[in-house]
Structures are given as C-alpha cells and as structure tokens.
N, C-alpha and C positions, 0 to 999 in steps of 0.2 A: 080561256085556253092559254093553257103557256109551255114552252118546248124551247129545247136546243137546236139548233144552227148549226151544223157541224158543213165543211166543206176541203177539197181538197188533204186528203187524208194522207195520199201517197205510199198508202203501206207495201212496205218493200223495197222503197228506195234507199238510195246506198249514199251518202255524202262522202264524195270520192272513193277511196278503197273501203269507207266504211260501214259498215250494213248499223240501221237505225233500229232494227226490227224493236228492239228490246227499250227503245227510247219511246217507241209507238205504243208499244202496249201499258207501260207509265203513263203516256199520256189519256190514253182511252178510260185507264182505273180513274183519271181526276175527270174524265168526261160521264164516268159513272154517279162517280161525288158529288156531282154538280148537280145532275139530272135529279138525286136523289136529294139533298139538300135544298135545292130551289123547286121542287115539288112538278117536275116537268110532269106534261100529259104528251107531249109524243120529243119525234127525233126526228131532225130535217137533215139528212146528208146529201148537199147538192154535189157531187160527181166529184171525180178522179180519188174514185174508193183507194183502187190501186193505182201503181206507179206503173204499171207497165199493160199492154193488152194481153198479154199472156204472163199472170201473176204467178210468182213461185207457189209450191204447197206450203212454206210457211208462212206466208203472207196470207191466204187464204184462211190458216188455222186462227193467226190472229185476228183474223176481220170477223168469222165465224164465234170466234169466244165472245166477241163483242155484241154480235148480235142472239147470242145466244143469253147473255149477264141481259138486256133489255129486254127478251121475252119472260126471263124470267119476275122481272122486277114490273111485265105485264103493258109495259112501254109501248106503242106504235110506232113502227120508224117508216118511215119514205124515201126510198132513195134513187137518184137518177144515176147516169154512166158522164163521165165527163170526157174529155179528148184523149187523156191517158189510157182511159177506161177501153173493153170490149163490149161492146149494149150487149152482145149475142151474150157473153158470160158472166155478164151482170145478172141479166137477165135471167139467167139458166136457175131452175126450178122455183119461178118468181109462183106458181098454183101453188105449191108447195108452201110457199114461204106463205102467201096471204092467212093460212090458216092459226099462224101464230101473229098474224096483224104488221106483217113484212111488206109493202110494196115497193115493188122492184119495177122502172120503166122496162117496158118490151121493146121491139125492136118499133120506129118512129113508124106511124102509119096515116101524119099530115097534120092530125090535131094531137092540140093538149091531153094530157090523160088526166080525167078528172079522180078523185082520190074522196072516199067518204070519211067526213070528220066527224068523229063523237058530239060536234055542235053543229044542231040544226042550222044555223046562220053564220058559218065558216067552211068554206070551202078552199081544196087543196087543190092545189094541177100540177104534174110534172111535166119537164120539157126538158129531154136526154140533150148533149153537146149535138147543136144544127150547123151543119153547113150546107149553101147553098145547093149544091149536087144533090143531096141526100134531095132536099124540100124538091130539085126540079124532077126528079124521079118520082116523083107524087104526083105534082103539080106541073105534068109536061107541059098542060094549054096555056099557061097563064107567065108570061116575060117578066122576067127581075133579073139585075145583075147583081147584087149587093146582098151581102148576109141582114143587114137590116129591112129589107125590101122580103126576101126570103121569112124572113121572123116574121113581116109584118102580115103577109100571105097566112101563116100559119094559127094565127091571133083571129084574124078574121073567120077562117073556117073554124073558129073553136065557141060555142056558145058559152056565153059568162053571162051568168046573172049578176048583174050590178048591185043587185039587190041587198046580197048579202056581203060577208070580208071575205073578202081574194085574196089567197096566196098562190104567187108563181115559184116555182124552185124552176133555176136554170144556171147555165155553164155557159155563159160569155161573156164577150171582153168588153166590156160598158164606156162609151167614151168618155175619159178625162180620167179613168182608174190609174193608180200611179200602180205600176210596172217594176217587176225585177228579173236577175236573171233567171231565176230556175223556172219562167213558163214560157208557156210557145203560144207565136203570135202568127198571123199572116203580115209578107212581106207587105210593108206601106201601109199598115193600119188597117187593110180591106176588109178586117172580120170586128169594126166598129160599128155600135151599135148606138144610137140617142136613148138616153133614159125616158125621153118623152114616150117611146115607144110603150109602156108600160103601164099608164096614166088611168086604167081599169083596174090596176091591181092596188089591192093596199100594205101589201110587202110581199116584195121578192125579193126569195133567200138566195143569193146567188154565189156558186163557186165560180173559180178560174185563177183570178187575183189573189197572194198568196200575203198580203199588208190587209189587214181588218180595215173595213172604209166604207164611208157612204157614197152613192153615185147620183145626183140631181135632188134626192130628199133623203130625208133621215130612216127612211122606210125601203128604198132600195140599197141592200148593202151584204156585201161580202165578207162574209164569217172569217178570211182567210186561214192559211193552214197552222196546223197546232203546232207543228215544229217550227223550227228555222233550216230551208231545205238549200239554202247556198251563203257565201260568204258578203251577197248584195242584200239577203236579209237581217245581215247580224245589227242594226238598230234595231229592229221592228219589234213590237213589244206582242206578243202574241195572248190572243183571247178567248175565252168561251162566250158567244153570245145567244143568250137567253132572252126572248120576244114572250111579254106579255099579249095577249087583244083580247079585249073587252066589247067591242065594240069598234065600227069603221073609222071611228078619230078616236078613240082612245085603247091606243098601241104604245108599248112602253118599254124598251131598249134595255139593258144591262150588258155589259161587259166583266168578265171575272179572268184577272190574271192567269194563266199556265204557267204553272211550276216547269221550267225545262229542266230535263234530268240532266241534259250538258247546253249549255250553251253556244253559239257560235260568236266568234272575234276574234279581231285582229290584233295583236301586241308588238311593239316595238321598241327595238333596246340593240345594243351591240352585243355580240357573241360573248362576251364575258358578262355583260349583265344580265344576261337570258338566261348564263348556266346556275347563276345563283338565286334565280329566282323560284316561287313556290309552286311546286308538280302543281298541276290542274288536269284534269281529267276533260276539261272542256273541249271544245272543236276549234283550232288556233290557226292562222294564218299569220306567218310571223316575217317581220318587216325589218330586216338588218343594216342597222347602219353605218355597220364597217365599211372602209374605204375600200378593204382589200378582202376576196373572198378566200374565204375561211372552208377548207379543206373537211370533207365530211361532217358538214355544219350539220345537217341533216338529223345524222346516227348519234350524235351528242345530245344534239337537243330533245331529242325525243326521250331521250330521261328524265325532263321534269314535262315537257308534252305529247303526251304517250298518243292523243291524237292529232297529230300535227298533219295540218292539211296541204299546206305548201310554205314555201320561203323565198321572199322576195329581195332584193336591194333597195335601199331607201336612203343612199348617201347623197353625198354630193355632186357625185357625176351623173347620178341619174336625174337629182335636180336641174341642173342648169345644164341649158344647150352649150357645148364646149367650141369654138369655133378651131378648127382641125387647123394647124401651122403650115406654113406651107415648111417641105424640108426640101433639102437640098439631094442632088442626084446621091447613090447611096452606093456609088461604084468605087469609092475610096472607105466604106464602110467595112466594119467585121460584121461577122452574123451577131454576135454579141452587144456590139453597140446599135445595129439596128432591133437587137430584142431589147432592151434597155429603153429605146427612144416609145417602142410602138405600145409597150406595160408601161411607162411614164404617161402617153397619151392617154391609155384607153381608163389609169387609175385616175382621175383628178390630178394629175399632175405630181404624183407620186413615187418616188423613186423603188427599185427594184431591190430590198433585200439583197446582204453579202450571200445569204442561206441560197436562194432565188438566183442570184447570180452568179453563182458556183453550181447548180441543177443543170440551168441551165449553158453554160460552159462546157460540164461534164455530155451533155446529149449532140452537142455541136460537134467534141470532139469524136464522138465515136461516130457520127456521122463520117464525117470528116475521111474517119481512117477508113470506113468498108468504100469512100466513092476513090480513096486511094490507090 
C-alpha cells in the first residue's frame, strides 16, 4: 500500500491582507502529480481541511475540486477535522461521501473510527482533534486531567489488532515537535502528548505541526502544511510525504519538494537599495536599515513588492540598548532645541535635518501664534 499524507491544508486562510486561495489550489494540482506519479492507493488528510470553523464558499469549492480530481482518478481519501476545523461540517454528508470511497470522521463517540483498507493486513483508524472535555463527556466515570491521559482513555476502549499494520491519523501536539507561530497551543504545554503513547501503531499520520518532522521514531510524523502560513515558517522547506508499507517493519518514507507558487521571506537593505531591487511577487517582510524613517516607505516599496507583508527597523538604534543622557532642566530651552535634543536621542545619535528643522520650526510657530 502506498498513499499521501497530506495534513493541515488551511484552505482559505489569508496571510495577512492576503487571500492564499489561488496559492492552494497550485498546490493541490502538485498534490494531484504526485499521487499520480508515485502510484498512490489512497489519501491521508489528517485535519485543519480548512482555516476556519465556518469556511468561506470559496474555500469549500476548492476543497470540493480536490476531492472530486481523487474520486475521479478513483483514489480513497480519509480524512479527520483538526482544531481549526468544524467535525459537525466536516462531517456534513460523510453517507454521501463513502459512496465515492470518502471517509469523513463523524462527530467523536470515545473510540477510534476504524476505516476498511483494500489490504487485508492494514488497517486504518481516524481520531478527529481530542480535547480532554470532549473525551470527559463520554467518559464521565473514569478521572484524567491531562490530554495525554484523555488520549490514553480513548486507545484503551478502541480494540487494535496488533496483528496486522496500524495506522492512526491524528491532530495533536506531540512532545518535542518544534513549533511556529501560525498554530495554536494550550497555555504551558498542557495539550502535550508522549510519543510513547502510540507504541501499537506502526505509523501515525499526524497534523497540527506546520515544519514536516518526526516525533520519537521515524514512523510518527507530521506531513506539515504545504504552504508557508507565517513569516516564522519562511526557513521551512515544505513536502509531500508519501508512506510506502509492505509489511510491519518494512515502511518506507519519501519526501517530495513543493513548488511554492510564492514564497515567504524576509529581505533587508536601506530604502534606496530596496527601490532598485528586482520586483518579486513573493511574500516579503522587509527589514530597513536606515537610521532615519523614511516617509511613505510603505507605498514606494510596494513597486518592486507588490506583496509586502510588513516593514520593520533594523538599524542601529534598534540594535543596541542606548543608555538615555541624563539632561539638564529644559526651562531655559526653546521647543526647537528641546525637538532637536529628543530626534537626536531617539535617531542613534543623529542630528535633525535643516529640511526637519525648518517643519518643524514652521509647526512651533504657528502654534505659538493661536496660544497668542
């Protein structure tokens, strides 16, 4: 048997003002190539289909085309709801769907959902994103406080034949996964899990984590997401992973690059070398290291970074802690030379422009004259 791994999809989500929709469905067509090139027999989507619990209609269209290009090319897919997700509208016409070889998890009802595979001696289970509350609303008689104690409640009331290859698809946060911004965690680690936990299964596909990575063996490991869904993933080299099994020890791993239709990164340069640099269509966060800020840096730059995510300072005074002067009472002062002293301070140490100090002159004065 051999299939994709697909996990944290997030269709629909916007990287900052920007809507990805059309970055998603490029990536789905190389998720088609792959499947169709590497000779896949099903499709693992372990949760957070969508970005939000109540997904736009376009978001939906595109998820639906997706799954619609797999029934046709005759594909099985599986797929659970992850934290982002709604199970209820995941779930919503999962009868429906089996008939084209769709499973959708239903709403949790304490055990695994076991899933029939085309091989007699592989078995599939889904487990939708658990949190404790859900499991103790099953499970009222039986004390846990811990999402891993909760999980492990749930493992026990699930019969597994050992017998054969187990796979778990699941949406949680594995201890030791390395972390970025764009997921959500409970405060203090509390929704950590032990990989040990797991130790009947012989691979679980797991979403949550948005960095591709293994968690305790080579065989628990997180697909992560196909984009780059914040400016903490722009190292992360993004993958398609395709899982061979032949048998209970012989399981065999592939990773296949994604083409990103834009990329995410940071560049840094001063405002004159930024303006002469080559338009990119990528996803930029750009890092200025002029000493003094530059007046509608913004609406300039966005001519050669049409998507420019934000703009930061990266000089000198942001480098180093400036130890503030002590000054002297400021009752023999003009407003002029105490604006002068306090832009000397706050630039590096910078003086204030004749242009700068004529502006500002000019705004003193007319002050000046209405408190006249």
């Amino acid at each position: 048997m051999r299939f994709l791994h697909l996990a944290d999809l997030h269709i629909g989500k916007k990287l900052y003002e920007y809507s990805l929709l059309d970055d998603q469905k490029k990536v789905l067509e190389q998720a088609l190539q792959i499947i169709d090139d590497c000779r896949c027999d099903e499709v693992i989507i372990a949760g957070d289909v969508y970005d939000k619990s109540n997904p736009s209609v376009e978001a939906m269209q595109v998820f639906s085309g997706f799954l619609a290009s797999l029934s046709n090319m005759g594909i099985p897919v599986d797929i659970i709801s992850g934290n982002h997700d709604s199970a209820g509208r995941i779930s919503y016409f999962s009868e429906l769907l089996k008939v084209n070889h769709i499973t959708v998890t239903t709403e949790f009802d304490g055990t695994l959902q076991a899933v029939k595979s085309p091989e007699e001696d592989i078995q599939i289970y889904l487990l939708p994103f658990l949190t404790p509350q859900r499991v103790h609303s099953v499970y009222q008689g039986i004390p846990f406080t811990t999402y891993e104690e909760a999980l492990k409640i749930v493992l026990d009331h699930s019969p597994i034949d050992k017998s054969k290859v187990n796979i778990l698809v699941a949406h949680q946060f594995i201890t030791g996964g390395i972390t970025c911004e764009s997921e959500e965690f409970s405060v203090g680690g509390l929704d950590n899990i032990n990989a040990e936990i797991f130790s009947d299964f012989d691979y679980v596909a797991l979403g949550h984590l948005h960095q591709p990575q293994t968690c305790g063996r080579d065989t628990i490991r997180y697909a992560g997401s196909p984009l780059k869904y914040s400016i903490s993933e722009e190292h992360q080299k993004k993958t398609f992973t395709v899982v061979e099994i032949k048998g209970k020890d012989k399981i065999r791993i592939e990773e296949f690059p994604i083409q990103l239709p834009h990329d995410v990164r940071t560049i840094q340069g001063s405002f004159s070398e930024l303006m002469k640099a080559n338009r990119t269509e990528d996803y930029v966060r750009i890092l200025l290291t002029d000493e003094t800020v530059i007046p509608d840096a913004r609406i300039s730059l966005r001519s050669n970074f049409p998507k420019l995510l934000n703009i930061r300072l990266n000089n000198e005074k942001i480098k180093k802690d400036w130890d503030i002067p002590v000054v002297e009472t400021p009752q023999n002062q003009t407003p002029l030379e105490l604006f002068r002293e306090f832009f000397t301070m706050q630039n590096n140490q910078t003086e204030p422009t004749k242009e700068q100090l004529d502006i500002a002159k000019e705004i003193f004065d007319e002050l000046q004259e209405e408190l006249s």
